[in-house]
Residue frames relative to the residue before (quaternion, step in Angstrom):
aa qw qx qy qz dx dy dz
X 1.0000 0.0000 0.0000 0.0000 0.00 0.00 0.00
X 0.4607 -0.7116 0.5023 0.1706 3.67 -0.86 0.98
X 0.6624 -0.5148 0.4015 0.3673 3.75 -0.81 1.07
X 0.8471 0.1122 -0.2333 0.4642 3.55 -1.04 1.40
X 0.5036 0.7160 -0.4313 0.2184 3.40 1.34 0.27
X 0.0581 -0.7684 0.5328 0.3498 3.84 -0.67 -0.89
X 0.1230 -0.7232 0.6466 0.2093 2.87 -1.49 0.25
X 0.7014 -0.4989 0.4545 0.2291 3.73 -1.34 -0.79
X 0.9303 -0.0812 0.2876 0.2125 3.00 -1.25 0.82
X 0.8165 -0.1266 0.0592 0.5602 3.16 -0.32 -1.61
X 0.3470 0.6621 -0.5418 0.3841 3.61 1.19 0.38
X 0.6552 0.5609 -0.2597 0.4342 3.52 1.24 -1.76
X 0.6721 0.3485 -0.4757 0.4479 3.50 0.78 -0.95
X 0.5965 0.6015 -0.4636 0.2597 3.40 0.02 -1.47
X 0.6689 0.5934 -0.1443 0.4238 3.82 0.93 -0.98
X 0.7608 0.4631 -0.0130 0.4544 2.98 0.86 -1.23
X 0.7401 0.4188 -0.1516 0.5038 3.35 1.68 -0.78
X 0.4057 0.7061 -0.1659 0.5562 2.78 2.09 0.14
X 0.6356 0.5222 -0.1067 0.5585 3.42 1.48 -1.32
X 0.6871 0.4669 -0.2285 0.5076 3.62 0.64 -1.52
X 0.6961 0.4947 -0.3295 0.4027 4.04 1.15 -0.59
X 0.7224 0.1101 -0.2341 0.6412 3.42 1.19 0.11
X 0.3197 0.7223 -0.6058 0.0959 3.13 0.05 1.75
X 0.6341 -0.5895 0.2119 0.4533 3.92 -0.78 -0.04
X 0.1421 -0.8297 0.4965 0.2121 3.14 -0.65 1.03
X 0.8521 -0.2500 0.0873 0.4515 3.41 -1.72 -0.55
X 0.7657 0.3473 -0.3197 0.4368 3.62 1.32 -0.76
X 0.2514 0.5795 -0.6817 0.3693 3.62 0.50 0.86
X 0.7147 0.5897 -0.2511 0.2800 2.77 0.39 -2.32
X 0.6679 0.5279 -0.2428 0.4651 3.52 0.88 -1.41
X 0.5153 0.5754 -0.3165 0.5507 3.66 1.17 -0.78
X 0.6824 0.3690 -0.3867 0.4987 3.91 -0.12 -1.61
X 0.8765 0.3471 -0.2152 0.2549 3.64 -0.44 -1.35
X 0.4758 0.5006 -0.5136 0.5091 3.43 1.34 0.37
X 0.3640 0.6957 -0.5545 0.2759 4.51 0.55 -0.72
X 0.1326 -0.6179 0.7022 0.3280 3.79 -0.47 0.64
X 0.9358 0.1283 -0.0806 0.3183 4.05 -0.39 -0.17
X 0.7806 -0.4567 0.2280 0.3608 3.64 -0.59 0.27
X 0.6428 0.4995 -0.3305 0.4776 3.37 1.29 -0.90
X 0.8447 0.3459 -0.1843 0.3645 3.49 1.04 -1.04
X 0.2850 0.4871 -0.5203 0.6409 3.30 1.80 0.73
X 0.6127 0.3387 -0.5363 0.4714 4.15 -0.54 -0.61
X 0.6924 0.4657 -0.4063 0.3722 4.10 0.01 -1.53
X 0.6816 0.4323 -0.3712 0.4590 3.90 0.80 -0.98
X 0.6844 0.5548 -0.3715 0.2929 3.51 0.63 -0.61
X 0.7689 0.4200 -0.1951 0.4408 3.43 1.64 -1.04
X 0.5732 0.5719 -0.3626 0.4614 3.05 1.87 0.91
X 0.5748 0.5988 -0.0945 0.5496 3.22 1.84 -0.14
X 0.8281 -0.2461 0.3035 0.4019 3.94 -1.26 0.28
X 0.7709 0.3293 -0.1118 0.5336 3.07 0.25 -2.04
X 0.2264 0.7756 -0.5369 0.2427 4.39 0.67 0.77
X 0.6817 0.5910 -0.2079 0.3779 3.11 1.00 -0.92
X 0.6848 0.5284 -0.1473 0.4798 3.15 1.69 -0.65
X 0.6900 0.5958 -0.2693 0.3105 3.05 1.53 -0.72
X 0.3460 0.8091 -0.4044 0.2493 3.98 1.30 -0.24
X 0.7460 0.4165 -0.3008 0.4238 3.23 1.10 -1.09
X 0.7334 0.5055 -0.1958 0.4103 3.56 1.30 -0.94
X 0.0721 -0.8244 0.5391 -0.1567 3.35 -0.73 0.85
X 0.7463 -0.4240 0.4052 0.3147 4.01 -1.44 1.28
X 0.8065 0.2410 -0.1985 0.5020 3.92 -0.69 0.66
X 0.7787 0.4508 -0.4158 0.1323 3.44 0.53 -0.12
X 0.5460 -0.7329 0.0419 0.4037 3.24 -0.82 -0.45
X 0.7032 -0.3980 0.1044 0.5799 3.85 0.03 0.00
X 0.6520 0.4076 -0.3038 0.5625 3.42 1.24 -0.72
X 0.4631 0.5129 -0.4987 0.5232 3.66 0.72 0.01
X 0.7469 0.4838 -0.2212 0.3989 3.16 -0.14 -1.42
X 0.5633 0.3362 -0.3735 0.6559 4.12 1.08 -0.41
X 0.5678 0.6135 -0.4513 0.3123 3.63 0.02 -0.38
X 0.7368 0.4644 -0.1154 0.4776 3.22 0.83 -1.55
X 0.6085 0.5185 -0.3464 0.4909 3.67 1.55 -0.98
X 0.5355 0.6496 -0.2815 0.4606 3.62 1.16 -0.79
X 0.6263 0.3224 -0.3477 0.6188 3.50 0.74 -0.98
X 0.6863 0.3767 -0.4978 0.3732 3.89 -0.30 -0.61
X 0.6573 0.4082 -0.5300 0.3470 3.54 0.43 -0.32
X 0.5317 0.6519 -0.3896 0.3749 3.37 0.80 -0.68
X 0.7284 0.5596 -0.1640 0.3596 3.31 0.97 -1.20
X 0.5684 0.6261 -0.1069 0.5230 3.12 1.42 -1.01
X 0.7911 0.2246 -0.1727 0.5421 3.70 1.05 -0.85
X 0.5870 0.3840 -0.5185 0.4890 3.32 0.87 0.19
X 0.6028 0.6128 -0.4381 0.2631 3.91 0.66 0.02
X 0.5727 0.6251 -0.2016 0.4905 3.03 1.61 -1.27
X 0.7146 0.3669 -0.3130 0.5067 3.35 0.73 -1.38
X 0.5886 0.5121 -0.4761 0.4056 3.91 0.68 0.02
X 0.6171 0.4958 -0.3529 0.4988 3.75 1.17 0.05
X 0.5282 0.6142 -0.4391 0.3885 3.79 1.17 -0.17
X 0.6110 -0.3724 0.5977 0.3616 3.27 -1.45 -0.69
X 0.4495 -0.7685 0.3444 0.2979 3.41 -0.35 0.75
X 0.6778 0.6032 -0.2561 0.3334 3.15 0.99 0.26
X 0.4873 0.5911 -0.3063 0.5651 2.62 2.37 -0.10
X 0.1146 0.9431 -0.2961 0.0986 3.53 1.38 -0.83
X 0.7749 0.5301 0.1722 0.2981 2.32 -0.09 -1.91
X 0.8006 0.3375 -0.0449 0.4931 3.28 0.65 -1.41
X 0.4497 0.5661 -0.4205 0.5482 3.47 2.04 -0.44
X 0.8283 0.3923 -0.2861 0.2795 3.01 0.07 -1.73
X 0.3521 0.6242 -0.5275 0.4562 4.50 1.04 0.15
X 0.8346 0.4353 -0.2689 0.2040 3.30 0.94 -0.11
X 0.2059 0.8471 -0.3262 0.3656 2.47 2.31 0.41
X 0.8909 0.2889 -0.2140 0.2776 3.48 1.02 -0.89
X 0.4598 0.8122 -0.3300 0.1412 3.20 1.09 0.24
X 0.4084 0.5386 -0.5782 0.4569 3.74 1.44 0.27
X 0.6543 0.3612 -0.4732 0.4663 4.08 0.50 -0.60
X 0.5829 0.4624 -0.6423 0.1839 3.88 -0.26 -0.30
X 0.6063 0.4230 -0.5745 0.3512 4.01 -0.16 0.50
X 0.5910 0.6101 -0.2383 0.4709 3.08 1.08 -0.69
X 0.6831 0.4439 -0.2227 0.5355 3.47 0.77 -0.74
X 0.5572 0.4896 -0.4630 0.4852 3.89 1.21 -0.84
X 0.6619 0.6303 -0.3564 0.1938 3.54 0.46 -1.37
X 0.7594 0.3711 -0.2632 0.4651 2.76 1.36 -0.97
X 0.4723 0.7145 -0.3967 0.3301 3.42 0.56 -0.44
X 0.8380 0.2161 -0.1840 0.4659 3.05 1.16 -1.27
X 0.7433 -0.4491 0.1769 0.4632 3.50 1.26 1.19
X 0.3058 0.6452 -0.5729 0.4025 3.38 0.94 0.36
X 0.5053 -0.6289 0.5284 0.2644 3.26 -1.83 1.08
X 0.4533 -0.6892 0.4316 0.3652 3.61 -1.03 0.52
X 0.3350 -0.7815 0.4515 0.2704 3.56 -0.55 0.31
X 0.7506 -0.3253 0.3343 0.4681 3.55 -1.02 -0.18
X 0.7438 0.5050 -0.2342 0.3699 3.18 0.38 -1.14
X 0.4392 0.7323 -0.2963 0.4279 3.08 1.46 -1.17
X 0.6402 0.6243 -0.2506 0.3708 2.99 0.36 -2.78
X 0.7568 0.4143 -0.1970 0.4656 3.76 0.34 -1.91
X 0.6279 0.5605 -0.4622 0.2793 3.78 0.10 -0.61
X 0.4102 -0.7742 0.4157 0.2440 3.32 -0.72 0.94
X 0.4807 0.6643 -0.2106 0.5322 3.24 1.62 0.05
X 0.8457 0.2445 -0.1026 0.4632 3.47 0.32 -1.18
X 0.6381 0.4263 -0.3578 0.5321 3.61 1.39 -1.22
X 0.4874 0.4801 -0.6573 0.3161 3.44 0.04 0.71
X 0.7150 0.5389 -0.2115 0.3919 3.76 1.20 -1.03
X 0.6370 0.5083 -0.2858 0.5041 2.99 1.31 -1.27
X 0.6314 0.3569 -0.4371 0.5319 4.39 0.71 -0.66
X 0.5696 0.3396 -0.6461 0.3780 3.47 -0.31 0.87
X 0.7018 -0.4231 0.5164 0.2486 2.96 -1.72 1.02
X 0.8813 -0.0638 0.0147 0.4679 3.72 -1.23 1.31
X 0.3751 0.7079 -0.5299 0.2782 3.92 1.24 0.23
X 0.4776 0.5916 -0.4724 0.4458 3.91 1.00 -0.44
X 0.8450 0.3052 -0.2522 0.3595 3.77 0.67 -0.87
X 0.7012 0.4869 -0.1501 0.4987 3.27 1.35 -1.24
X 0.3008 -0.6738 0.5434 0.4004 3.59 1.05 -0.83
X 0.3895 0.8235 -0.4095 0.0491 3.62 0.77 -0.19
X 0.5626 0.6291 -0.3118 0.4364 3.28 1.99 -0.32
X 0.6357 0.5405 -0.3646 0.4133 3.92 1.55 -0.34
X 0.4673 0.7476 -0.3633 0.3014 3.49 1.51 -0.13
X 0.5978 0.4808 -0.1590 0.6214 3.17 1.80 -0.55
X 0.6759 0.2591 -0.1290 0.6778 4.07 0.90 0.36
X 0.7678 -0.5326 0.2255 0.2757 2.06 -2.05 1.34
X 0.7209 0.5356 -0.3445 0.2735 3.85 0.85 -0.49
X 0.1847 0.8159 -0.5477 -0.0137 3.35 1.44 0.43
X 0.6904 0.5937 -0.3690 0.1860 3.93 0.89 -0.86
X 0.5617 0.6058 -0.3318 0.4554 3.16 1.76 0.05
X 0.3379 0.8206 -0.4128 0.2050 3.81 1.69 -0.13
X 0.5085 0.6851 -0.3670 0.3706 3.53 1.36 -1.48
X 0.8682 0.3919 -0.0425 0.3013 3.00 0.34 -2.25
X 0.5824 0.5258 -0.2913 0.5472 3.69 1.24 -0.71
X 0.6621 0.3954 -0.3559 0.5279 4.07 0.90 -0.85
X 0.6706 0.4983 -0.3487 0.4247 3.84 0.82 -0.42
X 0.4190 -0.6099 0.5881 0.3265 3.76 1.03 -0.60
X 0.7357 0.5281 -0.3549 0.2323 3.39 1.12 0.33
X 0.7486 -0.4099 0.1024 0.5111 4.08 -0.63 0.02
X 0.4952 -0.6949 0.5010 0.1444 3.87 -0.71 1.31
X 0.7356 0.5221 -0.2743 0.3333 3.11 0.76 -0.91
X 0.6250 0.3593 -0.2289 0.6541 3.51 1.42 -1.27
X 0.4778 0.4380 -0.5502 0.5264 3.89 0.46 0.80
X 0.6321 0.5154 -0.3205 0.4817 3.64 0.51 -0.95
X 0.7198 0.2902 -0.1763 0.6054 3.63 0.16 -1.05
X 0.6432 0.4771 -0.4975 0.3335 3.65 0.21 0.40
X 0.5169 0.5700 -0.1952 0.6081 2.99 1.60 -1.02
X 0.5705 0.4784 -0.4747 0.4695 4.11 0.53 -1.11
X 0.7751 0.4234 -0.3085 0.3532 3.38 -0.01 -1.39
X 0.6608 0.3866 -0.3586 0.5341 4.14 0.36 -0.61
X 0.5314 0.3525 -0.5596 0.5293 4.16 0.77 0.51
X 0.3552 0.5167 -0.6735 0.3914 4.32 0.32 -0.44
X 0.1732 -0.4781 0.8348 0.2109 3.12 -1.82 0.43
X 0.7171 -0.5586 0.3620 0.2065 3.32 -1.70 0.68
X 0.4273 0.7063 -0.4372 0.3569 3.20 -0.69 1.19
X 0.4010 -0.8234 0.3416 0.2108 3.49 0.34 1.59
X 0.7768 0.4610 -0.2356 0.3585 3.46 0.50 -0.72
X 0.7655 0.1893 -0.4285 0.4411 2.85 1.01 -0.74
X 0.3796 0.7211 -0.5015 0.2903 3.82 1.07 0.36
X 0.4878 0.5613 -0.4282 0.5135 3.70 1.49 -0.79
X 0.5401 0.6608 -0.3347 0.3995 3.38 0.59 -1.92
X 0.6756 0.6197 -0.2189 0.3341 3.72 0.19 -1.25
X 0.7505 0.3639 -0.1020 0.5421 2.98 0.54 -2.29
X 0.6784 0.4890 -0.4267 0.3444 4.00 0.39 -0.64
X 0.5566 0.4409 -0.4831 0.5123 3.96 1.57 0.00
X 0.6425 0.4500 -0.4690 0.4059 3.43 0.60 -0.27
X 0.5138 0.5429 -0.5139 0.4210 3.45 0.49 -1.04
X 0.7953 0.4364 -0.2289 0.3530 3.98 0.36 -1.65
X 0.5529 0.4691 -0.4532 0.5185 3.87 1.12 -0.29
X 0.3991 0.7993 -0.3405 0.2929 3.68 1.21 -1.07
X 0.8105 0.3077 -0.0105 0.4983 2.95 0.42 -2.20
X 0.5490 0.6174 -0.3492 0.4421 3.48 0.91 -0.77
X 0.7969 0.3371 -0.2803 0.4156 4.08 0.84 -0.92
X 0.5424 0.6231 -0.3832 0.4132 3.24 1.32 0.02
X 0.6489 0.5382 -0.2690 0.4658 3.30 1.45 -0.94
X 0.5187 0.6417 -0.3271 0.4607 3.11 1.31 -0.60
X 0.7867 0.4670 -0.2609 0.3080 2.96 0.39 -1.57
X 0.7024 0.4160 -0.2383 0.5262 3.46 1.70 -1.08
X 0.3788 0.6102 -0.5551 0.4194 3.85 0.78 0.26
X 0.0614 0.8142 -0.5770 -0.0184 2.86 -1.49 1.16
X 0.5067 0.4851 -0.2684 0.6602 3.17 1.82 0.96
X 0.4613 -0.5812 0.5635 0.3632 3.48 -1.01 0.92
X 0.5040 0.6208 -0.4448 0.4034 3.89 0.59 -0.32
X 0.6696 0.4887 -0.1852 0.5278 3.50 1.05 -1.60
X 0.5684 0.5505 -0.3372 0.5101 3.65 0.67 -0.85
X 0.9484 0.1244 -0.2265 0.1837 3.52 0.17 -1.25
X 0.4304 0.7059 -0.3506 0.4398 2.68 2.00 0.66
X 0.6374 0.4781 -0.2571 0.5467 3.50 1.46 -0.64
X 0.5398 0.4500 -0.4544 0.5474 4.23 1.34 0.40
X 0.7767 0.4618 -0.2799 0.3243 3.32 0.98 -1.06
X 0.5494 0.5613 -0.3987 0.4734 3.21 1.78 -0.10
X 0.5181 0.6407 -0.3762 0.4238 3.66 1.53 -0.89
X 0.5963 0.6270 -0.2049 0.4575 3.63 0.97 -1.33
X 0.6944 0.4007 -0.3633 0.4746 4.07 0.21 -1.37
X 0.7611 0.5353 -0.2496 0.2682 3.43 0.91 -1.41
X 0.7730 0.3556 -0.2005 0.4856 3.23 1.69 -0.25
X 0.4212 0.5147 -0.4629 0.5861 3.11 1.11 1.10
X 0.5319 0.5563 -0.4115 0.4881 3.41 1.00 -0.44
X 0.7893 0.5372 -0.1458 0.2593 2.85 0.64 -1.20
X 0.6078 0.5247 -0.2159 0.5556 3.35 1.90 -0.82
X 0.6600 0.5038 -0.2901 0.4758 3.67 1.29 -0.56
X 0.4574 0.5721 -0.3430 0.5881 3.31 1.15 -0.87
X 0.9182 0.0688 0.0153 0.3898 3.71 -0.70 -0.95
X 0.2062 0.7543 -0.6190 0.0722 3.87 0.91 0.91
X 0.7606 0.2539 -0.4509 0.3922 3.53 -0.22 0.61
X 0.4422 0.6439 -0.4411 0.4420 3.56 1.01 0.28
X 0.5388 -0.5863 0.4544 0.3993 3.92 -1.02 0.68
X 0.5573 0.6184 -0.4020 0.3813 3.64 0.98 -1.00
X 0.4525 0.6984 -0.4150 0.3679 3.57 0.99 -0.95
X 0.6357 0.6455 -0.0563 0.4194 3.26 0.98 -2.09
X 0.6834 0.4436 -0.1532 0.5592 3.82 0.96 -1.21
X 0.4035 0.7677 -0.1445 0.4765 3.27 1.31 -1.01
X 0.7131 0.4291 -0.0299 0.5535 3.24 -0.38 -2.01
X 0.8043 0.4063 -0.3090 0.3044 3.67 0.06 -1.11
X 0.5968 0.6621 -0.2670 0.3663 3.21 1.53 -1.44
X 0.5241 0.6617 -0.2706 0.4629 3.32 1.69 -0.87
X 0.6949 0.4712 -0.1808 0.5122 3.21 0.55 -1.49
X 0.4528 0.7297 -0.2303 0.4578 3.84 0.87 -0.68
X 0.7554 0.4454 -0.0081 0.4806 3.37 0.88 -1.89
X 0.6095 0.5100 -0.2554 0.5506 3.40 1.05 -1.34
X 0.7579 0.3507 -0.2682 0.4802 3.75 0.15 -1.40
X 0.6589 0.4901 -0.4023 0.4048 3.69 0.68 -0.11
X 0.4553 0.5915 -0.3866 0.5417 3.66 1.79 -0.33
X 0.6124 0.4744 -0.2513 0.5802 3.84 0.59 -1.62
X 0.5696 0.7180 -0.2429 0.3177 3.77 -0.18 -0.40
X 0.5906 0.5214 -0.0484 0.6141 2.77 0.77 -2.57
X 0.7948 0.3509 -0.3318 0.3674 3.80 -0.36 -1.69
X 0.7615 0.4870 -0.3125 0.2919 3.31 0.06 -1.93
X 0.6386 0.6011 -0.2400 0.4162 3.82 1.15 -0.94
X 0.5991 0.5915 -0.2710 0.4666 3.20 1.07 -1.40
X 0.7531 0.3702 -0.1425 0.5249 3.69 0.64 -1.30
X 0.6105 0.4548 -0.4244 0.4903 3.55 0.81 0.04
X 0.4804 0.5967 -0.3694 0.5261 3.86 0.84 -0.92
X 0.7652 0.4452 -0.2321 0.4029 3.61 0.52 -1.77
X 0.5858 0.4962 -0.3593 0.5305 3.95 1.02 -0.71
X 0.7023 0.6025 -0.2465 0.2881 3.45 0.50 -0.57
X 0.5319 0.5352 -0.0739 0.6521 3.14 1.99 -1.23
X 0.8149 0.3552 -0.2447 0.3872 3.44 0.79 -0.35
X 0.7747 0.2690 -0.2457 0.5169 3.14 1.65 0.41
């Protein structure tokens, strides 16, 4: 399908169920985190599921480089999916384009200094080179994130701006709006556990609960847009696994020289 198209429904599933059959499983995973070093984590990745991801990333760089590029695949990833919806569903896929930046975006808001990385992101250093945008937000008025202006000029919480905004893109329709709210309700619980996990045990029991619940959720409602939100949350989970390794071992190459 050609940039700005749509499709349907069952176009999305047909696609999408297609995606979930060659995701990574436990021995990738076992595969990525064994790599004594970056080059041979990239070689395991471009033998593995998470290949598709791996074009942009490459031996020598650095960890923020290496999120940079993971940032653009997510980006990439949801604007593809949402090019298989109904065009009315669009829209509401693509809000999801920004969530690797919403910590980043709290920090500032709440007056945090911009780092470097920041400076380089192709995303944020548009906000962060305006004059006093770290406090006011005054630099997102100019991008696609203007709906987050309220909450970034107030010092207040990005995220419930984000999801306030997610929810007025739904187009109308009760069920699958429930549909909707029960993944939040489950990412909900899932970051609290996070947050209170103090064992990698606790961690990977609180993704792997995030994970059952959203497959439930995509089988439950394969013709339903949520299906679509679903699907992504997955994808979400996987690139946060790839992430975790390739970074980790960059950070570690770095320290050693």
């Amino acid at each position: 399908m050609m940039p700005g198209s749509h499709g349907s429904l069952p176009y999305a599933q047909v696609r999408m169920q297609a995606r979930l059959g060659g995701r990574p499983a436990a021995p990738d995973l076992q595969r990525l985190r064994a790599a004594s070093d970056l080059a041979s984590c990239l070689q395991q990745v471009r033998s593995s599921p998470w290949s598709r991801h791996a074009g942009r990333l490459a031996p020598g760089m650095s960890a923020h480089e290496l999120d940079r590029r993971l940032r653009s695949e997510w980006r990439a990833t949801v604007d593809e999916v949402a090019r298989w919806l109904p065009r009315e569903w669009q829209a509401t896929l693509r809000w999801l384009d920004w969530l690797p930046w919403l910590p980043a975006l709290q920090k500032l808001a709440r007056g945090g200094r911009a780092s470097g990385w920041m400076r380089d992101d192709p995303v944020l250093g548009r906000i962060v080179a305006v004059t006093g945008a770290p406090a006011t937000g005054g630099g997102a008025a100019s991008t696609e994130l203007q709906p987050l202006l309220v909450a970034m000029s107030a010092r207040g919480d990005v995220t419930a701006a984000w999801l306030a905004h997610w929810r007025r893109l739904w187009p109308a329709g009760g069920a699958t709006r429930r549909g909707l709210e029960s993944i939040i309700v489950a990412v909900r619980r899932a970051a609290a556990a996070l947050a209170a996990s103090d064992t990698a045990t606790a961690t990977s029991d609180a993704l792997d609960a995030l994970r059952a619940t959203l497959l439930r959720s995509f089988r439950r409602h394969p013709l339903a847009p949520e299906a679509a939100v679903a699907y992504l949350g997955l994808e979400a989970l996987d690139l946060l696994e790839l992430r975790g390794a390739v970074t980790r071992r960059a950070a570690l190459s770095a320290e050693a020289t």
